[in-house]
C-alpha positions as CSV (number, residue, x, y, z in Angstrom):
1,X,140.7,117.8,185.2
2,X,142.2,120.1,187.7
3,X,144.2,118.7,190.4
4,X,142.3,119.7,193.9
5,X,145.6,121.1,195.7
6,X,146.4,123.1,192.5
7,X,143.9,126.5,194.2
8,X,141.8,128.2,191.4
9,X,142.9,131.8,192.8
10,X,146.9,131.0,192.2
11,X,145.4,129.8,188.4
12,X,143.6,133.1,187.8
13,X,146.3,135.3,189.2
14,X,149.0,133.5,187.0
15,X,146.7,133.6,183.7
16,X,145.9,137.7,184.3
17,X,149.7,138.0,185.4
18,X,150.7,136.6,182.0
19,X,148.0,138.3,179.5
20,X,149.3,141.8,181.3
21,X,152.9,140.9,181.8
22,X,152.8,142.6,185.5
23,X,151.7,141.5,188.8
24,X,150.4,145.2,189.5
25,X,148.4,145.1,186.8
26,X,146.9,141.7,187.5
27,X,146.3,143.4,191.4
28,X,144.4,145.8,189.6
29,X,142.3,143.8,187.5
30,X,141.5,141.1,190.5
31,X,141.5,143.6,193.1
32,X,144.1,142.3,195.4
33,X,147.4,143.9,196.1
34,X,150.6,143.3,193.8
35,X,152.0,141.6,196.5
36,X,149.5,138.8,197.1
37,X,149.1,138.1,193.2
38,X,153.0,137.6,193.9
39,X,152.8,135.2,196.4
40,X,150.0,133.0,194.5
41,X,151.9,133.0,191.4
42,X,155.1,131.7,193.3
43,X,153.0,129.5,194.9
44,X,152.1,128.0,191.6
45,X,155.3,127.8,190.4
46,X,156.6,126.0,193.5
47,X,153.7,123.1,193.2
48,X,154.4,123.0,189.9
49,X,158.0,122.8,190.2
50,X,158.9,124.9,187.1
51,X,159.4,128.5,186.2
52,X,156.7,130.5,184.5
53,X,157.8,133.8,184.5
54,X,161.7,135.5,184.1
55,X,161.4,138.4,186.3
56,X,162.7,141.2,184.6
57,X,163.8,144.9,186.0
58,X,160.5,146.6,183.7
59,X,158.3,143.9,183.7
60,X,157.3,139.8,183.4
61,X,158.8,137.4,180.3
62,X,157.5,133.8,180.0
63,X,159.3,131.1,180.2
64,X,158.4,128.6,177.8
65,X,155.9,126.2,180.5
66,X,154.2,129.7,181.2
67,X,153.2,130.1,177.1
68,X,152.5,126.5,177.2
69,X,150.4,127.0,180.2
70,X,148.9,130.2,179.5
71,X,146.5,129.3,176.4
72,X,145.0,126.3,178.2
73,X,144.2,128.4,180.9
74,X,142.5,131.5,179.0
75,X,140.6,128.8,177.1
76,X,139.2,126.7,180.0
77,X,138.5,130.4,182.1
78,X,136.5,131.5,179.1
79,X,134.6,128.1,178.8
80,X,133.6,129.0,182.3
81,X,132.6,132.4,181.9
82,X,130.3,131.1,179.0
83,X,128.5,128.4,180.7
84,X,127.7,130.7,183.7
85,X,126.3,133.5,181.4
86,X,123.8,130.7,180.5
87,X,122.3,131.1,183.7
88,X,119.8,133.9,184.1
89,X,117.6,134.3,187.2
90,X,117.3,131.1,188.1
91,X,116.5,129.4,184.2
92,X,119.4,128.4,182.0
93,X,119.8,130.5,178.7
94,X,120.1,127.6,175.7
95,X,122.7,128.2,172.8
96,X,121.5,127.5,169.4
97,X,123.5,127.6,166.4
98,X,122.4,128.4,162.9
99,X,124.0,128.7,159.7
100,X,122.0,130.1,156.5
101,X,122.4,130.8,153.2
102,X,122.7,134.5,152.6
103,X,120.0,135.5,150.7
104,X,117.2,134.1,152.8
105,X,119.2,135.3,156.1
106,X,119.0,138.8,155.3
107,X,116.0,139.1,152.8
108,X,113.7,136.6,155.4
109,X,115.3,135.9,158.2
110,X,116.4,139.0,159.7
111,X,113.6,141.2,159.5
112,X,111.7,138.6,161.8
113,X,114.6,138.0,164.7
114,X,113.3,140.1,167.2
115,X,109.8,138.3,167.4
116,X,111.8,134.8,167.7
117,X,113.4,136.5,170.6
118,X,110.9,138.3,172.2
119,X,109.2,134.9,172.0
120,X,112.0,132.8,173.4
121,X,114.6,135.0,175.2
122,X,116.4,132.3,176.8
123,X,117.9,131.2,173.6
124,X,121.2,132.9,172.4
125,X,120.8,132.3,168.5
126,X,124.2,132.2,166.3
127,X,123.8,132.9,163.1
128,X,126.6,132.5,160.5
129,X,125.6,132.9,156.6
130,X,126.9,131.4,153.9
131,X,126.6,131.1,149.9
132,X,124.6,127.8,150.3
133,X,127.9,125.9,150.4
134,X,127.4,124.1,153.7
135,X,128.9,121.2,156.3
136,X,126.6,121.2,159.2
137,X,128.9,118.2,161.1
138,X,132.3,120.5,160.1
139,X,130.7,123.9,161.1
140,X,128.9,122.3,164.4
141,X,125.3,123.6,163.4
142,X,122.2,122.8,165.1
143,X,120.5,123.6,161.9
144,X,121.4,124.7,158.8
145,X,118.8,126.6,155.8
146,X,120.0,126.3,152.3
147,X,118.3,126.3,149.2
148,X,117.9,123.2,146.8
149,X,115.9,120.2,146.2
150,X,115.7,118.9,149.7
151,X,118.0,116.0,149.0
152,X,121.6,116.0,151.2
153,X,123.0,112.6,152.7
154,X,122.4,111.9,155.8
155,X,120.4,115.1,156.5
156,X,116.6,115.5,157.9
157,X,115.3,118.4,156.0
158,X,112.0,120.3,156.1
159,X,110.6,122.5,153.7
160,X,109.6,126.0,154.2
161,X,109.4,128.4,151.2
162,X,109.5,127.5,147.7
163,X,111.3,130.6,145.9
164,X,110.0,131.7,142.6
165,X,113.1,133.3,140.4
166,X,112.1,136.5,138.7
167,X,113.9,138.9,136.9
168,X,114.3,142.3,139.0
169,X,116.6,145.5,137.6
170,X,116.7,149.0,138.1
171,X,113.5,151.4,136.9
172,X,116.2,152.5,134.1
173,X,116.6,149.4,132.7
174,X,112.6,147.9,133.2
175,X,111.5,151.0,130.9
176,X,113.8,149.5,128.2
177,X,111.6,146.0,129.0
178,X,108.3,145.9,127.2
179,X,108.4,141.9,126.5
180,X,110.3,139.7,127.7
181,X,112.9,139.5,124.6
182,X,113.8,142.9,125.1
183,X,115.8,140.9,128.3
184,X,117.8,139.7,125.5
185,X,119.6,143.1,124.8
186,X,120.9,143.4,128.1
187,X,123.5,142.2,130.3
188,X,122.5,138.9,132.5
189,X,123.1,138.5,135.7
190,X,122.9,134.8,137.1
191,X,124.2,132.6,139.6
192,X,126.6,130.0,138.7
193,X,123.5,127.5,137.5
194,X,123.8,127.8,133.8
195,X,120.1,126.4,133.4
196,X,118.2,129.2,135.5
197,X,117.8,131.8,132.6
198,X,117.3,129.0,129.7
199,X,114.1,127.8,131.9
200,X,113.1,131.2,132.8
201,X,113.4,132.3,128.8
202,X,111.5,128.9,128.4
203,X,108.7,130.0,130.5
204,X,108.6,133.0,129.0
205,X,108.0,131.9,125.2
206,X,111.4,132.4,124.1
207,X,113.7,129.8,122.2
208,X,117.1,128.7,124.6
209,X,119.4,129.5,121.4
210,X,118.6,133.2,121.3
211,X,119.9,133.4,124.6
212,X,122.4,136.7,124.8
213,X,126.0,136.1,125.5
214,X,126.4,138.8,127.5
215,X,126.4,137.5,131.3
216,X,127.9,137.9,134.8
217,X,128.4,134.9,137.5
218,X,127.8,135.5,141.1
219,X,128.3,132.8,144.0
220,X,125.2,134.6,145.7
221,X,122.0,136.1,145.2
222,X,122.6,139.2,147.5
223,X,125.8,140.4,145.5
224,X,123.4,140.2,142.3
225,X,121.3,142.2,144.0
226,X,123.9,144.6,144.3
227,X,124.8,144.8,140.9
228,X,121.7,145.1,139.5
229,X,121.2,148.0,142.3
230,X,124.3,149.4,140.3
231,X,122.5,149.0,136.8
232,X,124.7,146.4,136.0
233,X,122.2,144.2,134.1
234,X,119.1,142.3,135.2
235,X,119.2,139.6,137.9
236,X,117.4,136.7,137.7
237,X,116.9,136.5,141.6
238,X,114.1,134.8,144.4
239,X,112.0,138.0,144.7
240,X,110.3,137.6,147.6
241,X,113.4,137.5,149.5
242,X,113.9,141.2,148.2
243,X,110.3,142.8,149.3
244,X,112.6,145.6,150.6
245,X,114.1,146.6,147.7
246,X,110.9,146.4,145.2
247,X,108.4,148.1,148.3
248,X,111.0,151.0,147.6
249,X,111.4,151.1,144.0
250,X,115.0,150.9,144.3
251,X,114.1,147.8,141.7
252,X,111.5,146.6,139.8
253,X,109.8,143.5,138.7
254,X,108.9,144.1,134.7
255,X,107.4,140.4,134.1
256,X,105.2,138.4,136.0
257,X,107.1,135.6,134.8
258,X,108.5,133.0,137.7
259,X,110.2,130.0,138.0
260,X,110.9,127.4,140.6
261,X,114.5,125.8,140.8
262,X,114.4,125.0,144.2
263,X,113.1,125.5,147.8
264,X,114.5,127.2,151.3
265,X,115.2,124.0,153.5
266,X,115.5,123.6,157.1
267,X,118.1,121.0,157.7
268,X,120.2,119.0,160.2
269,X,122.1,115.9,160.7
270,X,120.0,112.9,161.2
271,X,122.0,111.7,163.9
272,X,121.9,115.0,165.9
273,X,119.9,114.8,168.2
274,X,117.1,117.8,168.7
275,X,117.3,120.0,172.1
276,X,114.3,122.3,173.0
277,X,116.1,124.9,171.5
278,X,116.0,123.4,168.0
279,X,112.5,122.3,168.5
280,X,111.4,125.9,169.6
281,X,112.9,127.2,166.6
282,X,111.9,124.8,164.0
283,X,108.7,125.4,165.8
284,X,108.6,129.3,165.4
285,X,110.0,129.0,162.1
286,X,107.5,126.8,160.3
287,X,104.9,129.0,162.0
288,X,106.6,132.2,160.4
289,X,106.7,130.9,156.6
290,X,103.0,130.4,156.9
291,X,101.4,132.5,153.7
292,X,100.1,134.9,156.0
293,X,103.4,136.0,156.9
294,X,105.4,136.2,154.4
């Protein structure tokens, strides 16, 4: 806490004075003259009875209580500047924090933002992606969607899309594909479950042990994507999540042949505690993933 006879304006003129290394620069930026930015910081340094700057002929040096002082300062000023951009004609703006695995971010997610926001536009969303590798308490997420089973410790988790794997690859490669052991000739692209393509060749009628030993590992769904986009083989991928790509024919889908490893969860920590900008989110979201919009 801030001691009441240390003044706030001798704080900021100090703070700019160090991050520009010149009082007439700090004038400048706080629209004052040099000479009263002067005054406040020696001020300062007289209350505080130390030294924060070595006045040199071209310029300002810190001493080392100014570079002790100066990061506390530009943190707490910036805290400050945040919280007050939550206010917005009267109504406070609501942060909510989201972290999401990749390939439901950008093949789901995304394309919808700008109705969540038109809907709610008092809530400043974060959203960090990930390769479903997760710690909602480490990261500090309100929520947090990732795909699996639905089963984490100590996590509340709600369902919202299942996510049928299919195999998707270039037009090139899907005229080489006329039943599904042709898949067997060519290069497989899979994630770093080893059981994904042994259950899809299951559902397809095919023994495990002519499974092809030609394979690359990816730690995400979206950089499969990319290198079946390159030709590099055939990805066994959630489809829906790349309508995009298909609706173009920059892939295609040879076999209607799917299978279900795992759902899109929304999750948090059971012991945080929802705001209203997690409930209008969870809200909007569970909405959205309704089968007529997705």
């Amino acid at each position: 806490m801030i001691r009441p006879h240390l003044p706030l304006n001798a704080l900021r003129a100090f703070e700019a004075s160090a991050r520009h290394l010149s009082f007439t620069r700090a004038a400048v930026e706080l629209c004052v003259t040099q000479a009263a930015v002067s005054h406040q910081v020696k001020g300062l340094e007289s209350q505080l009875n130390v030294t924060l700057f070595k006045r040199l002929p071209r310029g300002l040096m810190l001493t080392s209580e100014g570079e002790i002082l100066l990061p506390v300062l530009v943190e707490s000023f910036d805290r400050i500047a945040q919280a007050l951009e939550r206010f917005e004609g009267g109504h406070s703006r609501e942060v909510l924090t989201v972290g999401a695995v990749g390939t439901f971010a950008v093949g789901w997610l995304l394309p919808r933002l700008a109705d969540f926001q038109a809907r709610h536009p008092l809530i400043d969303l974060r959203l960090s992606t990930n390769n479903n590798r997760v710690d909602v308490a480490a990261e500090g997420l309100d929520y947090a969607i990732r795909f699996g089973a639905g089963a984490w410790h100590g996590i509340e988790a709600t369902r919202l899309l299942d996510a049928p794997l299919s195999v998707l690859c270039v037009p090139r490669i899907a005229q080489q594909l006329h039943a599904p052991a042709d898949v067997l000739k060519q290069t497989l692209l899979r994630s770093y479950r080893s059981d994904e393509w042994p259950e899809w060749f299951q559902a397809a009628g095919l023994a495990s042990n002519n499974l092809a030993p030609r394979s690359i590992v990816f730690d995400s769904s979206l950089a499969m994507m990319e290198a079946a986009l390159q030709g590099a083989g055939v990805a066994l991928v959630p489809a829906m999540m790349f309508c995009r790509q298909l609706e173009s024919g920059a892939v295609e889908q040879p076999f209607d042949i799917g299978i279900i490893t795992g759902s899109y969860w929304l999750t948090r920590l059971q012991s945080r505690a929802e705001t209203s900008a997690m409930t209008a989110f969870k809200r909007w979201l569970e909405g959205a993933v309704q089968p007529r919009n997705v």
